[in-house]
C-alpha positions in Angstrom: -6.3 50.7 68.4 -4.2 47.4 67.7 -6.2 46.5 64.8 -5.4 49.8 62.9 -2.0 50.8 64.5 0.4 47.7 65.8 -1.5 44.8 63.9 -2.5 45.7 60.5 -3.8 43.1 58.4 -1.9 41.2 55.6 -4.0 41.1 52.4 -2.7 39.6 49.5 -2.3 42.2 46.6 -4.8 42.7 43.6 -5.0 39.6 41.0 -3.3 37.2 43.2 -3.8 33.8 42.4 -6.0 32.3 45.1 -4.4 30.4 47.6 -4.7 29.1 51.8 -6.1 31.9 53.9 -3.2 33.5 55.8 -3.9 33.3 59.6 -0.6 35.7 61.4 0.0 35.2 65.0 -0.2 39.4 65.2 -3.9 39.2 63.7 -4.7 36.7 66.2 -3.5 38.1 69.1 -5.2 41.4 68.2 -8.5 39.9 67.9 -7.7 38.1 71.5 -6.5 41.0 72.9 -9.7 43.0 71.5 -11.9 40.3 72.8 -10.6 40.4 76.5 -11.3 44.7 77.0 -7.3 45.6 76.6 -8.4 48.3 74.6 -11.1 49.7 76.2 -8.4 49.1 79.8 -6.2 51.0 77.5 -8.4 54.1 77.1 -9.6 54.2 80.5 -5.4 54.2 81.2 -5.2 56.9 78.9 -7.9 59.1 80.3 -6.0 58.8 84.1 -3.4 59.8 82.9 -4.9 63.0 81.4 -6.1 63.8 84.7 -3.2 63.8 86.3 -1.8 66.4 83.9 -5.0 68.6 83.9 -5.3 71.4 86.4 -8.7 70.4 87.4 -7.1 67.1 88.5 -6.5 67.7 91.9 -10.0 69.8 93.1 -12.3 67.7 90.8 -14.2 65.2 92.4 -14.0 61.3 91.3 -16.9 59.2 91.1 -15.9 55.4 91.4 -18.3 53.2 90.0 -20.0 50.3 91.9 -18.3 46.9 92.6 -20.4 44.2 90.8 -19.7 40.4 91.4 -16.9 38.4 90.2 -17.7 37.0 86.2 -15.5 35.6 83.7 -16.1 38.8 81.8 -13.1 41.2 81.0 -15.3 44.3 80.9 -16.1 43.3 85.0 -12.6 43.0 85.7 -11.8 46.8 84.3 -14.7 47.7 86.3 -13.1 46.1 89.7 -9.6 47.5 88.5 -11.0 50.7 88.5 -13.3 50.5 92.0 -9.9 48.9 93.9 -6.7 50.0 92.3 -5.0 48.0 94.3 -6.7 44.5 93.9 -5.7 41.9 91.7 -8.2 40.1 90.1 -9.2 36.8 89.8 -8.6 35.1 85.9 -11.7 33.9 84.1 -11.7 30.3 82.4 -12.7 32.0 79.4 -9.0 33.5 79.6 -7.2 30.3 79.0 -4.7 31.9 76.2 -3.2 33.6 78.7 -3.3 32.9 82.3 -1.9 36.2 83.8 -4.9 38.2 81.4 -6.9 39.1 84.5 -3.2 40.9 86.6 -2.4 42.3 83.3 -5.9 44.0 83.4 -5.6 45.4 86.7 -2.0 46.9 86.1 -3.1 48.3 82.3 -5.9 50.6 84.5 -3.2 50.7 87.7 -0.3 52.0 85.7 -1.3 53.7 82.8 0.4 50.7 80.6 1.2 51.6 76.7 0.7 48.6 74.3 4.4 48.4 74.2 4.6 47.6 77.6 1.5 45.4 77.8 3.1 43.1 74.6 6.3 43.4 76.9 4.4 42.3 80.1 3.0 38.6 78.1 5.4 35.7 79.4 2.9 33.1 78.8 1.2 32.3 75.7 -1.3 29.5 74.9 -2.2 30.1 70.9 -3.2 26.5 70.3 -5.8 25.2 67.9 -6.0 29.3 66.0 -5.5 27.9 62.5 -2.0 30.0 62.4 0.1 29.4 59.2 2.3 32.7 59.2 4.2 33.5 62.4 4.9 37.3 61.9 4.0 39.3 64.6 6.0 37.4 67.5 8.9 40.3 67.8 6.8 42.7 69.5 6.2 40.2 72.4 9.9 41.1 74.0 8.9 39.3 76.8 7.7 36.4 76.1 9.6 33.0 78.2 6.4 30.3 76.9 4.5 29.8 73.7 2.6 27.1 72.6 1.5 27.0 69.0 -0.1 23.7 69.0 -3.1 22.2 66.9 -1.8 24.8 64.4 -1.3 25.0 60.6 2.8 25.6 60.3 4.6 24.3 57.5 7.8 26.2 59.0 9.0 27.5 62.3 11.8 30.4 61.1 13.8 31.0 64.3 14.8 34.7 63.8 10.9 35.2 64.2 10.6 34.4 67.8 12.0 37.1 70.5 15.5 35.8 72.7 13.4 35.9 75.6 11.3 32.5 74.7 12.5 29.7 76.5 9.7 27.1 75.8 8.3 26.3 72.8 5.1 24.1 71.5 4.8 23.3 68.3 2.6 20.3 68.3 0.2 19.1 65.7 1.6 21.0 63.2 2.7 20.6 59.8 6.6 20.8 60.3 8.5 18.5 58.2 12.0 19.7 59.3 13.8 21.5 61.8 16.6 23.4 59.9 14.7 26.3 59.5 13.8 26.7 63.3 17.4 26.5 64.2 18.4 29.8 62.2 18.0 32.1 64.5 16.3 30.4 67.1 15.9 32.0 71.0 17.9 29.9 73.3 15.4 27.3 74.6 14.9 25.4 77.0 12.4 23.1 75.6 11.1 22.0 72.5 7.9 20.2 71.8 7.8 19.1 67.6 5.6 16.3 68.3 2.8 15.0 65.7 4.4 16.7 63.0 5.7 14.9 59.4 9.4 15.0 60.2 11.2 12.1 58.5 15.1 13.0 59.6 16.8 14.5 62.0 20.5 15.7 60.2 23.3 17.5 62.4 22.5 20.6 60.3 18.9 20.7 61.5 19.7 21.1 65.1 23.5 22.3 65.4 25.1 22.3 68.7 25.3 26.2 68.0 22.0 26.8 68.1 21.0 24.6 71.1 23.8 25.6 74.0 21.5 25.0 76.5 18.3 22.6 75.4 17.6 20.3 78.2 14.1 18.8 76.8 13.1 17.6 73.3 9.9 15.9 72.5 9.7 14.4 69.5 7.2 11.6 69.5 4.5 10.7 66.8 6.8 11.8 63.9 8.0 10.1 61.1 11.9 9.3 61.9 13.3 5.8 61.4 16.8 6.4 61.1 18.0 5.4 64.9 21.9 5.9 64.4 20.9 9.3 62.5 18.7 10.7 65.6 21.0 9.6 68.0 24.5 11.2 66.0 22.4 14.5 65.8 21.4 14.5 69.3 24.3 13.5 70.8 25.8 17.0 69.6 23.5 18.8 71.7 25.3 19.3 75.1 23.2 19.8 77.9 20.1 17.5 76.4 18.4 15.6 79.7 14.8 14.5 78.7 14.0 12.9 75.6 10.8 11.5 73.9 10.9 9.8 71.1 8.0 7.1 71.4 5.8 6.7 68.1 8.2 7.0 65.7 9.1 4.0 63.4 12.5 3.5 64.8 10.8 2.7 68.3 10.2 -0.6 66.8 13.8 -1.5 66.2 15.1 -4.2 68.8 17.7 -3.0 71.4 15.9 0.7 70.6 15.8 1.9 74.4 19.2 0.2 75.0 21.1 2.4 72.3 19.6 5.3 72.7 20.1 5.2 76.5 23.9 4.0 75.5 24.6 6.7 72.6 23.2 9.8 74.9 25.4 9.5 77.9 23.8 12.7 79.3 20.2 12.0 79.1 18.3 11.2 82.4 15.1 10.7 81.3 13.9 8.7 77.8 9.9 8.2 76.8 9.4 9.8 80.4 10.9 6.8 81.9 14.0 7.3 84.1 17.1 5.9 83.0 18.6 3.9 85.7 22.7 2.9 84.2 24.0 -0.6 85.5 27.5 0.1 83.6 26.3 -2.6 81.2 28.0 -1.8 77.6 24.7 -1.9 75.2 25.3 -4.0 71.7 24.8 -1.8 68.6 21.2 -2.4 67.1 21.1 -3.3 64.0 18.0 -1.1 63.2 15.9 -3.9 62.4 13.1 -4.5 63.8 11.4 -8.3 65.3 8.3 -8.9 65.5 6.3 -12.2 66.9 2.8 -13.1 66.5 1.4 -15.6 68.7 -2.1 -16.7 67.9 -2.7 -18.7 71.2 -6.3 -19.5 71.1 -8.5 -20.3 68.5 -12.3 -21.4 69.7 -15.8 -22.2 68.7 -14.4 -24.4 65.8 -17.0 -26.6 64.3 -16.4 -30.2 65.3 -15.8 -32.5 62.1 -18.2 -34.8 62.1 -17.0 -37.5 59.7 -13.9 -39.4 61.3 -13.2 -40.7 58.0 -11.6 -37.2 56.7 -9.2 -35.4 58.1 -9.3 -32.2 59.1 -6.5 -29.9 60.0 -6.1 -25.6 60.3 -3.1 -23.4 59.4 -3.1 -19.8 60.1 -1.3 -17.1 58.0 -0.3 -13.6 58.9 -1.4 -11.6 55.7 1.6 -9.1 55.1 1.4 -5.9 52.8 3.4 -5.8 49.8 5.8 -3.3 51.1 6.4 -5.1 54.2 7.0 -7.5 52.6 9.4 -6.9 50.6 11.7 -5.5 53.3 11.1 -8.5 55.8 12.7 -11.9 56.3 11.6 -15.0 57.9 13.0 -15.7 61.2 12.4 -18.8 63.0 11.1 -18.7 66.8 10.5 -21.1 69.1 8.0 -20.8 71.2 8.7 -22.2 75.2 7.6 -25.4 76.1 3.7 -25.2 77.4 3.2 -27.3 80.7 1.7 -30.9 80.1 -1.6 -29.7 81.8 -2.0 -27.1 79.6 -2.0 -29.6 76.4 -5.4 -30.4 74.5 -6.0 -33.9 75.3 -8.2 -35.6 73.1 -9.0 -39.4 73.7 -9.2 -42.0 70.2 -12.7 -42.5 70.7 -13.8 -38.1 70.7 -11.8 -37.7 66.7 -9.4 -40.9 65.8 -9.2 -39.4 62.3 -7.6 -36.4 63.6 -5.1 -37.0 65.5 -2.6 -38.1 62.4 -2.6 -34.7 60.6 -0.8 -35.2 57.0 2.0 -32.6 56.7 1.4 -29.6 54.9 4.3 -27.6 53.2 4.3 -24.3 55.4 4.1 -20.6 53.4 6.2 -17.7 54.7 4.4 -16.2 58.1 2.0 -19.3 58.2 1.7 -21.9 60.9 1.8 -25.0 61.0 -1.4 -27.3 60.8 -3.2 -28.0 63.9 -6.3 -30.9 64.3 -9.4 -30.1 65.4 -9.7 -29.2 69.4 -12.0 -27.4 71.5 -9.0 -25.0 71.8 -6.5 -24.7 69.2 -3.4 -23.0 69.1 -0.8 -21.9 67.2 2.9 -21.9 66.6 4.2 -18.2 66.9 5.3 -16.3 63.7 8.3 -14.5 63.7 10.0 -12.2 61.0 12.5 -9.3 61.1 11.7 -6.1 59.5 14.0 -3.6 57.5 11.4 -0.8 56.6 10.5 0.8 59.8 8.0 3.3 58.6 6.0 0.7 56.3 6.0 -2.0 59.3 4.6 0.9 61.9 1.7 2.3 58.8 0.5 -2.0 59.0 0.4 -2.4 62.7 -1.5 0.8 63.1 -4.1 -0.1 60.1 -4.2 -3.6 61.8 -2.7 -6.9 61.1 -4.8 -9.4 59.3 -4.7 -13.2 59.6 -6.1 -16.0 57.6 -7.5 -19.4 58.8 -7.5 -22.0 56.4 -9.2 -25.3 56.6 -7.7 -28.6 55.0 -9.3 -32.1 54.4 -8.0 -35.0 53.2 -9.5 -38.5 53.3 -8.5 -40.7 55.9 -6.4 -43.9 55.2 -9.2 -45.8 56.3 -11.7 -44.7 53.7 -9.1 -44.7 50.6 -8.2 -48.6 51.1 -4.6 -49.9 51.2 -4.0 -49.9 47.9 -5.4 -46.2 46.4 -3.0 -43.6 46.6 -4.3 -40.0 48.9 -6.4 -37.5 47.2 -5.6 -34.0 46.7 -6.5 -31.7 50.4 -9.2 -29.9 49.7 -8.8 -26.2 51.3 -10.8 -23.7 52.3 -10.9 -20.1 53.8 -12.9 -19.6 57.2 -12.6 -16.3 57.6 -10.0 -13.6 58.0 -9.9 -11.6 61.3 -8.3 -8.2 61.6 -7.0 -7.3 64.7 -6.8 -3.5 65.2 -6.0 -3.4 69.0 -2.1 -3.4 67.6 -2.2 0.2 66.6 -0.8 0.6 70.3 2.3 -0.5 70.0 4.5 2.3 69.7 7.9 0.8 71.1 9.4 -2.7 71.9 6.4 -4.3 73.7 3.5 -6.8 73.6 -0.4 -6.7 73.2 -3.0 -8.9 73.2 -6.4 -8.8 71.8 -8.8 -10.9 70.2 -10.9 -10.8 66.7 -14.2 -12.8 66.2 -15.1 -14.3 62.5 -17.9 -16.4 61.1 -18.2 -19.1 58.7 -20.4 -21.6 57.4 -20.7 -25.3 58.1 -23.1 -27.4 56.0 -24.3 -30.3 58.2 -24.6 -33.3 56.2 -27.0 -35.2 58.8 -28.4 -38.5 58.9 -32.4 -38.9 57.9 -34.7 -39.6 60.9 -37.1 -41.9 58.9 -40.8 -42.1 59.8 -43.7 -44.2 57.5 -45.1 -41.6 54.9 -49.0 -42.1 54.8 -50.6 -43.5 51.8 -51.7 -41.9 49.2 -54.9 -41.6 48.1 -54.3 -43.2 44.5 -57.3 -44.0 42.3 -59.0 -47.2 40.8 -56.7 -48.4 38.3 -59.9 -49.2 36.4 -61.4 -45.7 36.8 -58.2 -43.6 35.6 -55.7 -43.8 32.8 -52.1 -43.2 32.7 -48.8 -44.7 35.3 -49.2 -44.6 38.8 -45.9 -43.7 40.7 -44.7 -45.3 43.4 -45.4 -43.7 47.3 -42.1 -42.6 49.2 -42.1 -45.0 52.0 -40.2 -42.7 54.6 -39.8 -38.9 55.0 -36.5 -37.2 56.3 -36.8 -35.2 59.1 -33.6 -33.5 58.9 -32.4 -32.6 55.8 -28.9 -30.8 55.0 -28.8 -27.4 56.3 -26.1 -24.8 56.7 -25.0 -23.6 60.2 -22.8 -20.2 61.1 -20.4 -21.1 63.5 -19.1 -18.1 65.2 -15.1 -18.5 66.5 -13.1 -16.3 68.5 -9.1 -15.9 67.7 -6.9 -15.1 70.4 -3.5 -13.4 69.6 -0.2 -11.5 70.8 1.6 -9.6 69.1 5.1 -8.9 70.2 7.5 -6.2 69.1 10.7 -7.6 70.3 
């Protein structure tokens, strides 16, 4: 009955080129509908009401059928519908598209619905995850108030396709990459979930003040806008806006971000579902850059130098992307002063070579060089960022960093007089921490990445007296005899893998 009648199928016309399967909302909700027995509580509706108008109906006899136990399936709700008029019964888990589907089962058999009136009875609506891409089919549903259309395939949300009745809509996880063409048209919501779409920008003309009189909750997280002063001018418009989510975006990184937003929306009580609590305090304009500090405070498992004639030092560098790059500066940061306990102490007699590390001109986002300790750590890294979108794509793919090792021959081995050899400089390894792909706003994390690298031991021999060969008569055999080796090394060069562990914080300030 809906499939042929309400509900026809969309095909595309002969010698069409071939294209994405269209998926409506109408030819989903048929098959729903068909699924959950409305058509067969349809019929049975029917037939009543063909009784009541027959002569027979009022001297014929009717036979009620047996109650059977509660079950998740439809047909056993029709069946109790029938038996008990009057009872209401219970929803089935399998039912989760819509959560009145049982009631409306009951009254279809009760009150001899039409399909009219059942797509006028849905108010709640869960289509999520349905592989919809066209939204036709949405006007019959005249009283519709909730509809979620999450997990979906929508490249576009048309307004003028949704009935006045909807108040809260979910478009989640779908393929949206701007608003403009919801707000044509649109039902006067209430709320609006666009989250985890590809939206980049967020103009006046996308959601005009028109269209919105009476929006009190937007989510927009997980999207793609960096613009802060754009989203906030285009919000701000929207009068009776009261929750706001905006975490996960790019522009979450920018410094000040909560401050300015909670200082351009006046109105809004509620911002990343944190509650806005106003001291009167006049928020600076941000500058829509955002700061970013890497701390690596621990490095350890280092392989002690053995030979306090070289020096050894290590420098770490933050690898940045090209595109990062290119839109970030620099900025100096000092870190606070640690407490004298916490200090590595290290006495003359443990390293003397290492405590006078030569000076090493520093790279952009490297460290300066540390000696040798049990624990080392690092000066913090700070630089201030321009592209939002291209600093958010690297902290969610994982920041790399690099630890170099540098030798150079100690004073005391080169002689007074010989001038210092070039550092020799080598890579140990190159952790990449991925535990940053949680930052999402201003905040901190800290994690910790393990490399490996190796160390070739250059031990001395443990000398024992090799046995003596047995060499023959000098009269009995020809040729050179060689000489016997008089000791045998016990412990010759080797190479070791030193595993380290890197300790870091990364802060989005």
């Amino acid at each position: 009955l809906i499939d042929n009648t309400v509900m026809p199928t969309i095909t595309a016309p002969p010698g069409a080129p071939a294209s994405t399967p269209t998926c409506t909302v109408r030819a989903v909700l048929s098959e729903l509908l068909a699924g959950a027995g409305v058509n067969t509580a349809l019929a049975e509706a029917a037939t009543r009401a063909a009784e009541k108008t027959s002569p027979r109906a009022t001297t014929r006899p009717r036979t009620l059928p047996a109650l059977q136990p509660a079950s998740a399936s439809p047909t056993v709700a029709i069946a109790r519908a029938k038996a008990m008029p009057d009872a209401e019964p219970q929803p089935s888990a399998a039912d989760t598209w819509c959560p009145d589907l049982a009631e409306l089962l009951a009254r279809i058999v009760r009150e001899q619905m039409s399909l009219a009136a059942v797509f006028a009875s849905l108010k709640t609506l869960f289509l999520r995850d349905k592989q919809i891409n066209d939204l036709t089919g949405l006007a019959v549903l005249t009283g519709l108030e909730t509809l979620s259309l999450s997990a979906n395939c929508c490249e576009e949300a048309p307004g003028d396709v949704f009935p006045r009745s909807l108040q809260v809509l979910h478009l989640v996880g779908n393929r949206i990459t701007s608003l403009a063409a919801l707000s044509r048209g649109a039902p006067p919501l209430v709320h609006l979930g666009a989250a985890t779409n590809m939206i980049a920008h967020l103009l006046p003309s996308d959601l005009p003040a028109a269209a919105w009189p009476g929006l009190v909750s937007l989510d927009l997280a997980d999207n793609q806008l960096a613009d802060l002063h754009e989203v906030t001018q285009t919000l701000r418009a929207l009068p009776q806006l009261k929750a706001l989510v905006l975490s996960g975006n790019p522009l979450c990184l920018a410094n000040r971000y909560r401050a300015f937003v909670v200082h351009a929306l006046p109105a809004l009580a509620l911002l990343d579902d944190v509650a806005i609590f106003r001291d009167g305090a006049v928020a600076s304009p941000s500058d829509a850059l955002a700061r970013v500090r890497i701390t690596l405070t621990s490095l350890k498992g280092l392989h002690r130098p053995t030979d306090n004639h070289v020096v050894t030092s290590y420098t770490a560098r933050v690898v940045i992307p090209p595109d990062v790059a290119a839109a970030a500066t620099p900025i100096e940061i000092k870190p606070p002063p640690a407490p004298a306990e916490a200090k590595p102490k290290m006495s003359l007699s443990q390293a003397p070579a290492q405590l006078n590390c030569p000076p090493v001109e520093r790279a952009p986002y490297t460290t300066d060089s540390r000696p040798w300790a049990e624990d080392v750590a690092f000066d913090p890294v700070g630089m201030a960022v321009s592209d939002l979108r291209a600093l958010q794509h690297w902290l969610t793919s994982g920041v790399a960093v690099e630890i170099v090792e540098t030798t150079t021959a100690s004073q005391s081995r080169r002689g007074a007089d010989e001038t210092a050899s070039e550092p020799q400089r080598r890579t140990l390894g190159t952790p990449v921490f991925k535990e940053v792909a949680a930052i999402r706003a201003p905040s901190s994390i800290t994690g910790h990445a393990a490399m490996q690298y190796i160390v070739k031991l250059n031990r001395p021999p443990s000398s024992v007296p090799a046995p003596a060969p047995d060499l023959p008569s000098p009269s009995k055999g020809k040729g050179k005899i060689s000489a016997a080796p008089s000791t045998i090394d016990l412990h010759p060069d080797r190479d070791v893998t030193v595993d380290a562990t890197l300790v870091f914080t990364v802060e989005s300030l």
